[in-house]
N, C-alpha and C positions, 0 to 999 in steps of 0.2 A: 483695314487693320485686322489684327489675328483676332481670334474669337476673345471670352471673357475665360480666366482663370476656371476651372476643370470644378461643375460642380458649383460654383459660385453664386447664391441668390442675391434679392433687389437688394440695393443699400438700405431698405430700412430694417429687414429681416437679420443681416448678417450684422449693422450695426448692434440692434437689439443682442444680439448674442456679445459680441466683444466688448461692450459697457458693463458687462457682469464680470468678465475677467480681471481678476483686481491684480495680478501682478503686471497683467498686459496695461493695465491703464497707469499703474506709477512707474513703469519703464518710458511710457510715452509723455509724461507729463514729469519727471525728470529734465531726459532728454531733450526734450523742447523747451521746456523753461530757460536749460542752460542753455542753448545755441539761440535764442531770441537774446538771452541779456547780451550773450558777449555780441552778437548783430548789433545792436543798436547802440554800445561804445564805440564799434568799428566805424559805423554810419556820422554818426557825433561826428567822430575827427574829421572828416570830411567837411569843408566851408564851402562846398561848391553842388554839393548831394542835389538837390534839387533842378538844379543844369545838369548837370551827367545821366539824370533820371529824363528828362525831357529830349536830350540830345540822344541817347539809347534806343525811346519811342519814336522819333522822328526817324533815324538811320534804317531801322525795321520796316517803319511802313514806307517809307519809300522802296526801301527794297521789296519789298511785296508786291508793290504796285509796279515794277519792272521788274517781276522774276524771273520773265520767261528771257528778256536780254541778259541777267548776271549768268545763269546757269548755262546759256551758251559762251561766255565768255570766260566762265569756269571750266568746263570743258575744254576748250582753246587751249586754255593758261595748263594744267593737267596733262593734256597731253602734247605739249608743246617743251614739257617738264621729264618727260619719260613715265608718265603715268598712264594707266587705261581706264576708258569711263564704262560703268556698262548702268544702264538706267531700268528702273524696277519701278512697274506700274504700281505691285499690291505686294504680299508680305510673301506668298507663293513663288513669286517671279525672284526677289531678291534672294528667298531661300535656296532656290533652283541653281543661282549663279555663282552664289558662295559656295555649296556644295561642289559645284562643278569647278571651278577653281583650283579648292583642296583638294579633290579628284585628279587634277590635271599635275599636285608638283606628288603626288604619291605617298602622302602622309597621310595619316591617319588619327593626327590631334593636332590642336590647335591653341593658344593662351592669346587668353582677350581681357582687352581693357574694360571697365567700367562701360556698358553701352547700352542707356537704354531703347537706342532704336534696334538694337537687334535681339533685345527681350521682349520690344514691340513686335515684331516676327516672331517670334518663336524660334531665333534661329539654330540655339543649342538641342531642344528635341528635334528637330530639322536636320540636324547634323548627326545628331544618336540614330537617327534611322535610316542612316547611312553607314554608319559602322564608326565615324569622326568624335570622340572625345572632347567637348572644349573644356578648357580650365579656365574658372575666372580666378582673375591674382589681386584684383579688387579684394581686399580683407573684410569689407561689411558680406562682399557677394560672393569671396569665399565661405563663410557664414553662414550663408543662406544659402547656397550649393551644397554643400557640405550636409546641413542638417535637412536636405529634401525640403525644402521652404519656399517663400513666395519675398520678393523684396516686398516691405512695409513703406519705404520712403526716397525719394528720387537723392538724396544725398547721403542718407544713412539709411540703407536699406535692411539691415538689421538692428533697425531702432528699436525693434519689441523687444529684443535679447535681452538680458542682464548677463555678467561676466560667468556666474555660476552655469547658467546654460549655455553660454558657449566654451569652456574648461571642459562640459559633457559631451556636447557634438565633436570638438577636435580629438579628446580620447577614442569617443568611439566611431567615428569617419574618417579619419588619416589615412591610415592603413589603410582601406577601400581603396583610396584615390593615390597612395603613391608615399611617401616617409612618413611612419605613421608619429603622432605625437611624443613629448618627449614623456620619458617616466617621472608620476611624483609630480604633472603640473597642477599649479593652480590657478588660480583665478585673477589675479593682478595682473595689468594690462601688459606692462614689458614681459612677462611669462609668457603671457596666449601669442603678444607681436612675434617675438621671437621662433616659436614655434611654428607659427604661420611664415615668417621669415626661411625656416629652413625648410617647411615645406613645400616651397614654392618656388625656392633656389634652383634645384633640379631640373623643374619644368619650365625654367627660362632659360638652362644653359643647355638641353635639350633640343628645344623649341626650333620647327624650321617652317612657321607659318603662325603670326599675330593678325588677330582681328581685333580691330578696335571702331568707335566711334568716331566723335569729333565733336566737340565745342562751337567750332566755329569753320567756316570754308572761307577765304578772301579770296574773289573774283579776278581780283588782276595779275594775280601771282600762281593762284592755284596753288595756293599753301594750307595746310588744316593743321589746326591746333586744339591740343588737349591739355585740360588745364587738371592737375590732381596733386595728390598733397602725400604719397607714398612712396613715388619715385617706379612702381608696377609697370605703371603707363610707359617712362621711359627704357622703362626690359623691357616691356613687349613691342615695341616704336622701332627699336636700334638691332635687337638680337636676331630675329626671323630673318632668312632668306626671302620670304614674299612676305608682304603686310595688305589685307585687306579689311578698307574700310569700310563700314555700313552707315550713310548719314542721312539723315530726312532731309529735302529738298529747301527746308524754310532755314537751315544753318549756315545761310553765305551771307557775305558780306563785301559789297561791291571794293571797298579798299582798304591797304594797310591802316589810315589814320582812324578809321571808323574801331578797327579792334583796339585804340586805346581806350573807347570808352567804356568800352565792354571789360576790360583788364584790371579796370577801378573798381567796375561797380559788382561785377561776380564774386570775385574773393569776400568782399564784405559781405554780399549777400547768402553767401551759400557756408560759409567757414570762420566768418568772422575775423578773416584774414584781411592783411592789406596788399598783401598779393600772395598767390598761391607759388608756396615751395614748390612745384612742376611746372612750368611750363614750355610743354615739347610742340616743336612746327618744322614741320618736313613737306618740302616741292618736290611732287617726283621723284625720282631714282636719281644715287650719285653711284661712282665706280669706288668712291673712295669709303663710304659713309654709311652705312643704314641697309635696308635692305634692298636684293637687286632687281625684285620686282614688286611693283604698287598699281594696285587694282583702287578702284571709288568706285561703291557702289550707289548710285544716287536713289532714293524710295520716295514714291508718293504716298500710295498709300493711305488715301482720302485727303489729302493733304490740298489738294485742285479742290476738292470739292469744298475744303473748309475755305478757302481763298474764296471763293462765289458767294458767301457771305459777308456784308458789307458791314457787320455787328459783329456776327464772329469770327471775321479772322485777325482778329488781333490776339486772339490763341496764339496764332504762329508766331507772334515775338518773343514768346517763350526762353529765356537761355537757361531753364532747368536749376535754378539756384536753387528751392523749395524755401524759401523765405514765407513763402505765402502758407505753407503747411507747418509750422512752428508758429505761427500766431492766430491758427484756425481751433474756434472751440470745439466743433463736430470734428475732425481728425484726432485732434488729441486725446479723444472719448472714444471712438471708431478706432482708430487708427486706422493703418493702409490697406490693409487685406478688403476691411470691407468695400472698396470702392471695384474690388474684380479688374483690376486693371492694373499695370506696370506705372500709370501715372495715378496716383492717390492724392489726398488733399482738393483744395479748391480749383488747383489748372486743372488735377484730371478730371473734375467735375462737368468742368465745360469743354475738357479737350478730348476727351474717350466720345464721346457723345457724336462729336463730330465727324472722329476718324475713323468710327465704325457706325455710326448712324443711332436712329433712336430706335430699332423695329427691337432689338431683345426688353426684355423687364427690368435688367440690372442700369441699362444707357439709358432705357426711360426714367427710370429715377434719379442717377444721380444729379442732374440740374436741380432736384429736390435736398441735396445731402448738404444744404447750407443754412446758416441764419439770415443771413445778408446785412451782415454786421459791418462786414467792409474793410476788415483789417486786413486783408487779403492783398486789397488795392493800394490801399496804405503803405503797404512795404514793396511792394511790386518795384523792382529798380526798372523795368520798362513800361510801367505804368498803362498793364492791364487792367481793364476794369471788369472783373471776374463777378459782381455783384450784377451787372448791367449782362452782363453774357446769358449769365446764370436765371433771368429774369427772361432776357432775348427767347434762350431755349425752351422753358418753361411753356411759355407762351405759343412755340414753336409744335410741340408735341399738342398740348391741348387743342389748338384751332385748325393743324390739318397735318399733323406728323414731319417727319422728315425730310427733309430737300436732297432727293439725288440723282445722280445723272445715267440716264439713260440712253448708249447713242451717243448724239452730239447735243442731247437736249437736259436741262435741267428742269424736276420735276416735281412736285410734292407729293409725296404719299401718303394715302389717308392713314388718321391718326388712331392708334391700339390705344384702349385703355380708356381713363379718365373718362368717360363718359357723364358721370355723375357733377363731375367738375361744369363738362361744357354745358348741361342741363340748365345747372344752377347759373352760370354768367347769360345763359341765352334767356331766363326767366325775369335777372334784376336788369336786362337790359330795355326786357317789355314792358319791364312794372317804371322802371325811370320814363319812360316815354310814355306814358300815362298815367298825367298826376289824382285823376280820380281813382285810381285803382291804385295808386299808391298810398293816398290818403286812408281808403277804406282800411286798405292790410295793416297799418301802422295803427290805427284805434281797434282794430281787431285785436292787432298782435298784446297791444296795452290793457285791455281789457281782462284778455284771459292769461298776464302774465304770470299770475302765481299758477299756472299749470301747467307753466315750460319745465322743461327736465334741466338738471344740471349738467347732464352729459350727452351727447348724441347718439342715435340709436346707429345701428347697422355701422357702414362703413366711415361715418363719421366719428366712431372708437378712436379712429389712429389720430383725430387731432384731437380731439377735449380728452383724450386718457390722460394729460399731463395738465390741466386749465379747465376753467371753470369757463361756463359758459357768460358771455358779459349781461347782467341785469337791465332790462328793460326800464325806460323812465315809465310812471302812471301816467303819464298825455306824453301825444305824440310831438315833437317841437312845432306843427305847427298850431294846432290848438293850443298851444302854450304862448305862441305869440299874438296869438289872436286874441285869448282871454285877455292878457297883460298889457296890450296895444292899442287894444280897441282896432284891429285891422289898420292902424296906419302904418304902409310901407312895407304889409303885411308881405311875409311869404305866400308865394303862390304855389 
């Protein structure tokens, strides 16, 4: 995976700073509030929620566990469709092929759908240093293009805006990028659509080359589907002479009947829809229809390497709804910048960590950037357990760093950081294994309680600055069973 956002320090440094921004925290806690209520009316209707949740996690992991068959059979179906596959180890290699593509029809811009596998790449400054333009027509990631920004959220990625700063960005960034704003606008939502509407018109009736993503790949057809609620996605799908798509390798789905389940449970989760006003799926090139050439680019991308985890890869069930980032307390306080990554909230917590590893400071901390509250799982319509991940990874950096592959071989690599951490478990692991030495420390600790500090010193700051240290009882429990017991049945 592509580095971390330009400048970016650990989740608990950059949180620290966005928790003081008070209009950045009631944009976020707005915004979420309302898209959790209207989710869980949408979920209510549903009498069957619970099976489409089950039946969604089943479909995944089996497809996981025979990737390496669908993706061949993807392939097949694709270009057996008039479509061309071309497969992309790392974010480099895909950058490489897309450039060379739009190289190949002689344009020199591009309009792309909502994707965040190709903001995972990098592939828009990928293409700028190539002399290539892309235009997102996404309205949040026009937004956020526009004002020189970072997306905040996997479904509204100009979640941090308020309407007042985006009335600012479109006057003053239009004109940069092509019809400038209209005069005299303001801030009311049909104003700003509308003007993004005309701005955007041009550069679809223009357009002779769309990039987009994909929702979903179906294996036996080699059909991809994009699921959106602007109607963008369908100009950039239909208008271009060539369409190339960018998908992470964990987005198929062995057949037609497996995408109804997915069809129910995304709209609700991600829009609080009962199905989303878009939905575009195109096999291949037709002569009559759409565009006359269609590239797939397929991305790993550590994507293997997260699959060689038998705890985390159920990351890769992922279908991006962000359900799980609207009922997250640390996002809604943080919001998405801090996590340095294109995927923020709790999946990106455990899902950046994986697809680029734990050696920087920012991926070793996020498996930190949670409570482990579990609300996360709770709404998960494929019923990731992000709390158990998040716990997995933790774990994973403190006792011997990162698992990655070397070669044909997979490897650990010793772990950066936390030292103080593994000190302390490798200490109460000696003192549990010696109950005289545990007993000693415990009437020790008891004796000179009134000269414990309330806070801890040195690097123990970053947890007692917020909690008090917990008070000591005057005896330790087990001289308190022993006094009260007379030793029978006594603890040992």
């Amino acid at each position: 995976m592509s580095g971390t956002f330009v400048g970016m320090p650990a989740f608990p440094e950059a949180a620290h700073e966005a928790v003081d921004n008070q209009t950045l925290r009631g944009n976020l806690r707005h915004a979420t509030h309302t898209i959790r209520g209207k989710r869980e009316k949408a979920v209510a209707e549903v009498s069957d929620w619970a099976q489409l949740r089950e039946a969604g996690k089943r479909i995944k992991d089996h497809t996981l566990r025979h990737l390496d068959r669908y993706l061949v059979q993807l392939e097949e179906s694709v270009t057996a469709a008039g479509g061309i596959v071309h497969w992309a180890a790392d974010a480099d290699e895909a950058n490489r092929i897309v450039t060379r593509l739009v190289k190949e029809t002689g344009e020199s811009e591009v309009v792309k759908v909502k994707s965040m596998a190709t903001q995972e790449i990098g592939l828009n400054e990928a293409l700028e240093e190539e002399g290539i333009r892309a235009y997102e027509t996404d309205l949040a990631e026009l937004i956020v293009q526009l004002g020189k920004d970072r997306p905040s959220h996997i479904l509204v990625p100009a979640i941090h805006r308020n309407r007042g700063e985006i009335r600012d960005i479109f006057e003053r960034e239009m004109s940069e990028w092509g019809r400038p704003a209209p005069d005299g606008l303001t801030d009311t939502p049909a104003e700003l659509a509308e003007a993004a509407r005309l701005h955007l018109r041009e550069k679809f009736l223009r357009a002779k080359v769309g990039v987009s993503g994909a929702n979903f790949m179906i294996a036996e057809t080699g059909t991809l589907v994009v699921v959106e609620s602007e109607g963008n996605g369908r100009m950039c799908l239909t208008l271009p002479e060539t369409l190339i798509s960018v998908v992470g390798i964990e987005k198929i789905l062995p057949t037609w009947q497996d995408l109804e389940v997915f069809l129910q449970t995304l709209p609700r989760s991600s829009t609080a829809e009962r199905m989303n006003p878009y939905t575009s799926m195109w096999t291949g090139t037709s002569d009559e229809d759409g565009p006359r050439a269609f590239h797939l680019v397929l991305i790993d991308n550590g994507r293997t390497d997260t699959l060689a985890d038998e705890v985390g890869r159920q990351a890769l069930r992922c279908i991006r709804c962000s359900a799980c980032l609207n009922v997250c307390p640390v996002y809604e306080r943080a919001g998405g910048h801090a996590y340095g990554s294109v995927y923020p909230g709790p999946i990106g917590a455990i899902l950046s960590p994986q697809l680029r590893g734990t050696q920087s400071e920012i991926d070793a901390s996020l498996p930190y950037a949670s409570s482990l509250c579990g609300a996360c799982y709770e709404v998960c319509p494929v019923a990731i357990d992000i709390p158990e991940v998040l716990v997995h990874l933790r774990e994973r950096i403190v006792e011997g760093g990162p698992v990655v592959r070397e070669g044909n071989k997979v490897v650990l690599k010793p772990a950066k950081g936390h030292a103080a951490e593994r000190a302390a478990m490798r200490a109460a692991r000696w003192a549990f294994a010696h109950p005289g030495a545990l007993r000693t420390g415990q009437r020790l600790a008891s004796r000179t309680r009134r000269l414990h500090p309330r806070k801890l010193p040195g690097p123990g700051k970053a947890w007692s600055g917020t909690r008090d240290l917990p008070p000591l009882p005057a005896e330790p429990f087990r001289d308190w069973w022993q006094r009260t017991n007379g030793g029978k049945g006594g603890a040992k």
